[in-house]
C-alpha positions in Angstrom: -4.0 91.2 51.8 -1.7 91.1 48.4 1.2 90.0 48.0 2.7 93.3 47.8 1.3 94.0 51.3 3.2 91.3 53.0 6.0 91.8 51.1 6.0 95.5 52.5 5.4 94.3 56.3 7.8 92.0 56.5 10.3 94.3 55.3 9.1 96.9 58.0 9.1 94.0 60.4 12.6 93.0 59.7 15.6 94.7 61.8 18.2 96.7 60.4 20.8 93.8 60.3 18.5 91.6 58.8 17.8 94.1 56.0 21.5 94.9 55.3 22.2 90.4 54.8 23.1 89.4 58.7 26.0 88.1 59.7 28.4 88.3 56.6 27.1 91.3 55.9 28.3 92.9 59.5 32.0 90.8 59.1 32.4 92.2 55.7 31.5 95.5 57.0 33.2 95.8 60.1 36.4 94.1 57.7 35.9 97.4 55.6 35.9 99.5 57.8 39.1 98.8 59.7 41.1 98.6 56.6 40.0 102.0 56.3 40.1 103.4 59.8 43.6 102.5 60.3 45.1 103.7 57.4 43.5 107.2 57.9 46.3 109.5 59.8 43.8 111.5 61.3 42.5 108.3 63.7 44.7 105.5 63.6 46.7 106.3 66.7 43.8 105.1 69.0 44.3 101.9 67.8 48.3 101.6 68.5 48.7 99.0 70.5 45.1 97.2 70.2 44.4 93.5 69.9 42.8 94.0 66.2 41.7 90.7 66.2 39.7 91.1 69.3 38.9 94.6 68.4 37.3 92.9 65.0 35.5 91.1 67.2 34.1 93.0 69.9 32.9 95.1 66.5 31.1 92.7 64.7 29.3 92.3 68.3 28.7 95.4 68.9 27.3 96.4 65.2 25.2 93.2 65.4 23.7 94.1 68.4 22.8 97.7 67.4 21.2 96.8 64.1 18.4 94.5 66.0 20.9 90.7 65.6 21.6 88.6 68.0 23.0 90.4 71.4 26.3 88.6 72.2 27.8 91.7 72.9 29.7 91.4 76.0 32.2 94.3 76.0 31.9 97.5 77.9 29.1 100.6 77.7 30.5 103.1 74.8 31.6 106.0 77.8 33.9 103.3 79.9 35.5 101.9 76.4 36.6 105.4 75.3 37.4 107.1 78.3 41.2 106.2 77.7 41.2 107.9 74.5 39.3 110.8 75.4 42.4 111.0 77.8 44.2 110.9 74.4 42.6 113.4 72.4 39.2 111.8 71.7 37.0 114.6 69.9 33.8 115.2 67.9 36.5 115.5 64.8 37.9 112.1 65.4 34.2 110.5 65.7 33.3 112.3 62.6 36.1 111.0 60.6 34.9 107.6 61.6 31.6 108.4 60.6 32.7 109.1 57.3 34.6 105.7 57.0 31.3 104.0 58.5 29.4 105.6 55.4 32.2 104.9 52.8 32.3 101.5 53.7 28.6 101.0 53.7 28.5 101.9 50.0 31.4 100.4 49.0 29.8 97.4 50.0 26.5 98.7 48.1 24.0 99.1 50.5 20.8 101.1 50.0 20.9 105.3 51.0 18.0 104.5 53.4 19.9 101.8 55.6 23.3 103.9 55.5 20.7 106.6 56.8 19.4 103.9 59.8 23.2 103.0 60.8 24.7 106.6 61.1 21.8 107.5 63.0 22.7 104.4 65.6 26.4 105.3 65.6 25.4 109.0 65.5 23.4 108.3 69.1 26.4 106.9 71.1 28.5 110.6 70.0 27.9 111.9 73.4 28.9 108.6 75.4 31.8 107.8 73.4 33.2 111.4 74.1 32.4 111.3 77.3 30.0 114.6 77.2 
């Protein structure tokens, strides 16, 4: 085997956040993001009110744990966190303006098309649980 062959299976090998840098790479993300979720109109009333700090946190968890890291998520399943603001209002408009902000952030921060491609497609299949559908 070459060493462009184990180079290539090691990359295949490696989970997503392992491929987008770990841990910093999640904070500064999940950092990103927030700045930019709550100054968008369109969303930032669902987070009136919220610990951010903890928020932040439970984030960083969550995103960790989704992208194949260590699972110390320990908040709750996607449908029971949301159901109070699908009470409010929560739509498919609302999850894809946070999509967009997931993306945005993801190449501010200058990671590659392909891994921005893995990560919507993770946020993408908890759309039906976090509206409650």
């Amino acid at each position: 085997m070459s060493d462009n062959e184990e180079v290539t299976m090691s990359e295949t090998t490696a989970t997503l956040y392992e491929r987008v840098g770990g841990e910093a790479a999640v904070n500064a993300a999940v950092d990103v993001f927030y700045r930019k979720v709550l100054t968008d109109y369109r969303i930032n009333r669902f987070f009136d009110n919220k610990d951010m700090d903890a928020q932040i946190a439970k984030q960083r968890a969550f995103f960790t744990m989704a992208f194949g890291g260590p699972n110390n998520y320990t908040g709750k399943d996607m449908r029971t966190a949301h159901a109070k603001l699908v009470k409010m209002g929560l739509n498919d408009s609302h999850f894809d303006a946070v999509m967009e902000h997931l993306g945005a952030t993801l190449v501010e921060l200058n990671v590659p098309a392909d891994l921005i491609g893995e990560a919507a497609a993770i946020a993408e299949s908890v759309r039906a649980d976090v509206l409650g559908k």
